[in-house]
OpenMM code with the backbone's topology and positions (N, CA, C; nanometers):
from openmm import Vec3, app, unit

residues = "UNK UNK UNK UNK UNK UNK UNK UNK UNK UNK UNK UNK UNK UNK UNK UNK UNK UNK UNK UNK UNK UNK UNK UNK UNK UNK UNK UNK UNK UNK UNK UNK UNK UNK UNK UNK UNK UNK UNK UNK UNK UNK UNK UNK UNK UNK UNK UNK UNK UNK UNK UNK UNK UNK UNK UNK UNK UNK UNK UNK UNK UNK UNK UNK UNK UNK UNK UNK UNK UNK UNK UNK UNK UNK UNK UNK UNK UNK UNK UNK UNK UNK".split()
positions = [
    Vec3(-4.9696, 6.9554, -8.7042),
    Vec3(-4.9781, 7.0962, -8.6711),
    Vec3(-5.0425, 7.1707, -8.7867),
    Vec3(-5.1272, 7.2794, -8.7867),
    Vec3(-5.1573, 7.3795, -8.8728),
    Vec3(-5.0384, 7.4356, -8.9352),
    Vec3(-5.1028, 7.4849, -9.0429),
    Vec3(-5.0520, 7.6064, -9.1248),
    Vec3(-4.9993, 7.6524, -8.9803),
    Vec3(-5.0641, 7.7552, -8.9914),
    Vec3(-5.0135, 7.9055, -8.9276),
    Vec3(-4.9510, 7.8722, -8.7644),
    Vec3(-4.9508, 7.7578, -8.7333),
    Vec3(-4.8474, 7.7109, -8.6321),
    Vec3(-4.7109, 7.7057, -8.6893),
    Vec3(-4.6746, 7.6416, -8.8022),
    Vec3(-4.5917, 7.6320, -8.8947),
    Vec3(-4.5476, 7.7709, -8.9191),
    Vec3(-4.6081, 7.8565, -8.9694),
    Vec3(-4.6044, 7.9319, -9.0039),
    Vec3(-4.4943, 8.0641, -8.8606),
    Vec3(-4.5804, 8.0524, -8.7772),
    Vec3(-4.5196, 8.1249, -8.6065),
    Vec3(-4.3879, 8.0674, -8.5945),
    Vec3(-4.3501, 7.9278, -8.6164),
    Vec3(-4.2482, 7.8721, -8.5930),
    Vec3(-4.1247, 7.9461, -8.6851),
    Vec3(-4.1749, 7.9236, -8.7782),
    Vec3(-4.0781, 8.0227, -8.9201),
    Vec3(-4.0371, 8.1260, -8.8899),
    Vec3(-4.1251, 8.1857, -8.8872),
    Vec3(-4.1364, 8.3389, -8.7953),
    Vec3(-4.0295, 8.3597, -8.6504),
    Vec3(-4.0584, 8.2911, -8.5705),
    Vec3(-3.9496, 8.2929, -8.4523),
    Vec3(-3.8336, 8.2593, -8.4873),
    Vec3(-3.8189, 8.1132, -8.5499),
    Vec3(-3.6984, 8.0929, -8.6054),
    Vec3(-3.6078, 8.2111, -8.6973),
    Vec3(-3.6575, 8.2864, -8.7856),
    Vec3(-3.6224, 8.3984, -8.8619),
    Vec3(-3.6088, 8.5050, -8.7764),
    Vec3(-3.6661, 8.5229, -8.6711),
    Vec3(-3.6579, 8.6115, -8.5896),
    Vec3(-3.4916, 8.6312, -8.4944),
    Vec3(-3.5140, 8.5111, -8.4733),
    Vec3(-3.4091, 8.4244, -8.3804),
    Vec3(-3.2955, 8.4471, -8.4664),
    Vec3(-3.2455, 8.4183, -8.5711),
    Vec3(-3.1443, 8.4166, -8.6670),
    Vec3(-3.1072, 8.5505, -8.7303),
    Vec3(-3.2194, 8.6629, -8.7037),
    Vec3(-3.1413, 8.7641, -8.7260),
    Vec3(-3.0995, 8.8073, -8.6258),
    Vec3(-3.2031, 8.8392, -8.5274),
    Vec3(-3.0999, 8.8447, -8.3768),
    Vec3(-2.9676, 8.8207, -8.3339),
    Vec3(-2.9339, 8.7132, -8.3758),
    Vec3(-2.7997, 8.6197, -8.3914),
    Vec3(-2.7254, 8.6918, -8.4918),
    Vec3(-2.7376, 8.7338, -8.6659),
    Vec3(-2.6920, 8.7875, -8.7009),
    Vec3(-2.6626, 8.9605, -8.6588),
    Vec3(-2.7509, 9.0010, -8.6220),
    Vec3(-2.7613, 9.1517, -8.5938),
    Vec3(-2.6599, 9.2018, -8.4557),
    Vec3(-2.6957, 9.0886, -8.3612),
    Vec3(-2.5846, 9.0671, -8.2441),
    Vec3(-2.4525, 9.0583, -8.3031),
    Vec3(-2.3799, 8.9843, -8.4218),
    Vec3(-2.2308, 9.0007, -8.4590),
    Vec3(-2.1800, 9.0734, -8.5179),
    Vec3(-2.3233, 9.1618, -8.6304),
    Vec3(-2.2761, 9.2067, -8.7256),
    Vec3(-2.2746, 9.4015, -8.6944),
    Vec3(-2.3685, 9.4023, -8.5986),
    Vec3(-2.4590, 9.5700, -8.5925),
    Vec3(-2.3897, 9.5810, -8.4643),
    Vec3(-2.3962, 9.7332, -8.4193),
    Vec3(-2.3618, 9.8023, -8.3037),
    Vec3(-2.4465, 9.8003, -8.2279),
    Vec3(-2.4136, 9.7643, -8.0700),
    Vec3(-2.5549, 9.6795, -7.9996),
    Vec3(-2.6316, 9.7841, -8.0102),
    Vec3(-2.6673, 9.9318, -8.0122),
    Vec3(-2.7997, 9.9739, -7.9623),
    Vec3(-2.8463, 10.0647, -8.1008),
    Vec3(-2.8001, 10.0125, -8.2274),
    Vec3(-2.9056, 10.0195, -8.3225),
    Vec3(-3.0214, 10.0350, -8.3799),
    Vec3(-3.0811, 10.1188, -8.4477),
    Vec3(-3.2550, 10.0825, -8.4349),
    Vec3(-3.2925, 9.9637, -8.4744),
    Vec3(-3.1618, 9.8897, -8.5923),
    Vec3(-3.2251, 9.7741, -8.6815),
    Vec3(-3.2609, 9.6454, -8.5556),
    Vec3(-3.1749, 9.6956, -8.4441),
    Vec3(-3.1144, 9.5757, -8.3473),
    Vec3(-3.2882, 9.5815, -8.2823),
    Vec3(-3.2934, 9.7025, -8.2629),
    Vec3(-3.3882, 9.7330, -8.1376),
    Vec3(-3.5206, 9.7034, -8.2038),
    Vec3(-3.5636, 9.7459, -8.3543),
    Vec3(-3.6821, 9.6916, -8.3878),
    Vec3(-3.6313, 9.5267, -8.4322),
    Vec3(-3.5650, 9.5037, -8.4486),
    Vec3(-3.5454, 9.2918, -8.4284),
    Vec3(-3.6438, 9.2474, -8.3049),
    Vec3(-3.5648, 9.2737, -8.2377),
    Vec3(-3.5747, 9.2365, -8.0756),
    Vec3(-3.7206, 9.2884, -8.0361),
    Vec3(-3.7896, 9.3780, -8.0384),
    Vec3(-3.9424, 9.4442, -8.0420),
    Vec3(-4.0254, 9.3356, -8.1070),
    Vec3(-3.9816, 9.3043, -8.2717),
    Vec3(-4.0082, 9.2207, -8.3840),
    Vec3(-4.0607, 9.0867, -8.2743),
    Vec3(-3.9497, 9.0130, -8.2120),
    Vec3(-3.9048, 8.9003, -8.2004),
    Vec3(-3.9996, 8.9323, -8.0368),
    Vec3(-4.0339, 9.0465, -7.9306),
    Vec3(-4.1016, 8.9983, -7.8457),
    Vec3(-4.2234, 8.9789, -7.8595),
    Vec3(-4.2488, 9.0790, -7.9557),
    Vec3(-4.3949, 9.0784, -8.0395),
    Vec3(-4.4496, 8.9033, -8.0663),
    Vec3(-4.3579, 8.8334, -8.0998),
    Vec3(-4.4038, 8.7131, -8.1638),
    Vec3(-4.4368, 8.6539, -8.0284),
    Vec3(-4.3327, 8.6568, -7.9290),
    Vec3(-4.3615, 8.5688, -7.8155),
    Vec3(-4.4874, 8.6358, -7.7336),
    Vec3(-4.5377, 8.7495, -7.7112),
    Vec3(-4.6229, 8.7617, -7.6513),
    Vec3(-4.7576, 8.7224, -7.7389),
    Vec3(-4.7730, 8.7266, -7.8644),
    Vec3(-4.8585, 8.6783, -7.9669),
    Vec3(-4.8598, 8.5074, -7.9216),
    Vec3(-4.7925, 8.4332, -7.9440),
    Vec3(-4.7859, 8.3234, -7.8889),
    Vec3(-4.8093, 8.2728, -7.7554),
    Vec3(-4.8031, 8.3252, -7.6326),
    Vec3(-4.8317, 8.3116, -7.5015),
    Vec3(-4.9973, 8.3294, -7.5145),
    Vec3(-5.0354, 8.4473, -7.5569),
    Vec3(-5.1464, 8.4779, -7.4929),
    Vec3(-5.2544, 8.4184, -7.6394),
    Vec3(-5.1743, 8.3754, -7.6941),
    Vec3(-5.2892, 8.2393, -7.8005),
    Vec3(-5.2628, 8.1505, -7.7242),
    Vec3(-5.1659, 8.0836, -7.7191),
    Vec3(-5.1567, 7.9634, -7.5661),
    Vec3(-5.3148, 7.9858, -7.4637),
    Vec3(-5.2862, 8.1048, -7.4404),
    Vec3(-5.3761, 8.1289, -7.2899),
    Vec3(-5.5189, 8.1392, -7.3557),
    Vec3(-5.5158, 8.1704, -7.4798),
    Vec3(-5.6857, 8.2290, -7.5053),
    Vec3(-5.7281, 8.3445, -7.4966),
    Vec3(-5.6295, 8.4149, -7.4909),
    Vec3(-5.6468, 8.6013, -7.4203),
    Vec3(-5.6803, 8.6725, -7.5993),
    Vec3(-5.5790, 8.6352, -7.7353),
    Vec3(-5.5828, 8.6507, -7.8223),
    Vec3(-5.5694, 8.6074, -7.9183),
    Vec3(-5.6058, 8.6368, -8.0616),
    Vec3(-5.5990, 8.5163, -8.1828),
    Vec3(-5.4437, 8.5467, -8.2338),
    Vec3(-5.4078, 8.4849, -8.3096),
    Vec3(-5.2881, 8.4513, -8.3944),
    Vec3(-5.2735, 8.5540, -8.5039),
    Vec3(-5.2632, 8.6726, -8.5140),
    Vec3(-5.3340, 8.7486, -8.6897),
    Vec3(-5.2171, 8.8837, -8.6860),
    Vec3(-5.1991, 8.9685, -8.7774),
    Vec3(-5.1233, 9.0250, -8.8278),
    Vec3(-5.1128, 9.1380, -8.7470),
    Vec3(-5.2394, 9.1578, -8.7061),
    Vec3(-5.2932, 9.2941, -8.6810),
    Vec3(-5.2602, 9.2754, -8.4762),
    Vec3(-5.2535, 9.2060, -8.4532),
    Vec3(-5.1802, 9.1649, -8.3178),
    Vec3(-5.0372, 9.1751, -8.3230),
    Vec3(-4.9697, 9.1357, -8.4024),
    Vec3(-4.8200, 9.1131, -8.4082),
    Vec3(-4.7614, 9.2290, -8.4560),
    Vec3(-4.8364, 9.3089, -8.5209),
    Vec3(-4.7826, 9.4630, -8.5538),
    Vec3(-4.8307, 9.5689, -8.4195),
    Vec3(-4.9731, 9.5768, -8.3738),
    Vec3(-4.9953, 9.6471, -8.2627),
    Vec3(-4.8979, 9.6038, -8.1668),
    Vec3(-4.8758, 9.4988, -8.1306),
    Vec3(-4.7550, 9.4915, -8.0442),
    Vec3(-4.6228, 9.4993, -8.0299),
    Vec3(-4.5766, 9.4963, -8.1848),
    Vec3(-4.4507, 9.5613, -8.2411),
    Vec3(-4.4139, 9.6798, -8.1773),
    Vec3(-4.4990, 9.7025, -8.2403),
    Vec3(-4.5098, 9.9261, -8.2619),
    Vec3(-4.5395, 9.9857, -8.1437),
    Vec3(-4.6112, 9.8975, -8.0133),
    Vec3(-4.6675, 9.9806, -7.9337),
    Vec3(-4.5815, 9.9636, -7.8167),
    Vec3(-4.5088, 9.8400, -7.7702),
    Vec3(-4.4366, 9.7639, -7.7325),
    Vec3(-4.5339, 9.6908, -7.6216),
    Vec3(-4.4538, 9.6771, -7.4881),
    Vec3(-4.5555, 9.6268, -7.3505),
    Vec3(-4.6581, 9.6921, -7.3227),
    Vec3(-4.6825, 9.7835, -7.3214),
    Vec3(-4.8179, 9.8728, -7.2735),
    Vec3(-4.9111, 9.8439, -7.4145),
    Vec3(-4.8761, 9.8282, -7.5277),
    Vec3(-4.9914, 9.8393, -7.6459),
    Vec3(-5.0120, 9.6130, -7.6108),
    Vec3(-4.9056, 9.5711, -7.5507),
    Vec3(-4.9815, 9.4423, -7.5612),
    Vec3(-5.0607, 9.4184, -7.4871),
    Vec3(-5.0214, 9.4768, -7.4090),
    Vec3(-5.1259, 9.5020, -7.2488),
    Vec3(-5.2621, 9.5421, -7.2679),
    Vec3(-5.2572, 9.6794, -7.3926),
    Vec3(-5.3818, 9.6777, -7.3968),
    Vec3(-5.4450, 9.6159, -7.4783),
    Vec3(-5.3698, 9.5830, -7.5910),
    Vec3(-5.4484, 9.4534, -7.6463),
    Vec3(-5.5208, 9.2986, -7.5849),
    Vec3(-5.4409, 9.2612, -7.4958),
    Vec3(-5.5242, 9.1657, -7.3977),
    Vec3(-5.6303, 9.2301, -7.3470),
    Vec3(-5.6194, 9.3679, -7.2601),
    Vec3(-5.7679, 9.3931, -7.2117),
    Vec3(-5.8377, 9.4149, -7.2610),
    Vec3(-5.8119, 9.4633, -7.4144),
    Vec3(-5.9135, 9.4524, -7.5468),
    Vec3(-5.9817, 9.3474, -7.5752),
    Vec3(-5.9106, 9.2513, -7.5521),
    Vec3(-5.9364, 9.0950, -7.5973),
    Vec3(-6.0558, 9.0804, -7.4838),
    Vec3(-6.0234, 9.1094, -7.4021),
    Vec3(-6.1218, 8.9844, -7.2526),
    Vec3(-6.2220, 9.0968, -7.2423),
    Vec3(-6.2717, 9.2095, -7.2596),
    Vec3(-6.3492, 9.3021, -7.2241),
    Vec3(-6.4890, 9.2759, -7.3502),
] * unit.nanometer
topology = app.Topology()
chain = topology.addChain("A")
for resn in residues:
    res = topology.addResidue(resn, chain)
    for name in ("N", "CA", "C"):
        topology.addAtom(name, app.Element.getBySymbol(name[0]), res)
């Protein structure tokens, strides 16, 4: 596997484990909880649509989709294929 496959894996995994922590430790509807979980879909839609070819693997994907949530990934794919 690559680097930066390695790298995504880390990333989810860390993602995954605070989730887990943030779920026992925080009050469920938190911001820390809610940007985790944003954090953590961000990665999986970054990952699907490198799967698919729709987009690359890079920083600047995984934060636009952070921040923007479903509609900013959305438009980042039609960014991508246009």
């Amino acid at each position: 596997m690559e680097r930066e496959q390695w790298l995504i894996l880390l990333l989810t995994g860390l993602g995954l484990g605070l989730m887990l922590c943030f779920s026992l430790k925080a009050r469920p509807q938190s911001s820390l909880t809610r940007w985790t979980g944003r954090i953590f879909w961000a990665i999986v839609f970054m990952e699907g649509a490198a799967c698919l070819g729709i987009t690359g693997r890079n920083l600047w994907t995984l934060a636009a989709a952070a921040l923007l949530g479903w509609p900013g990934a959305g438009a980042i794919a039609v960014l991508s294929l246009v």
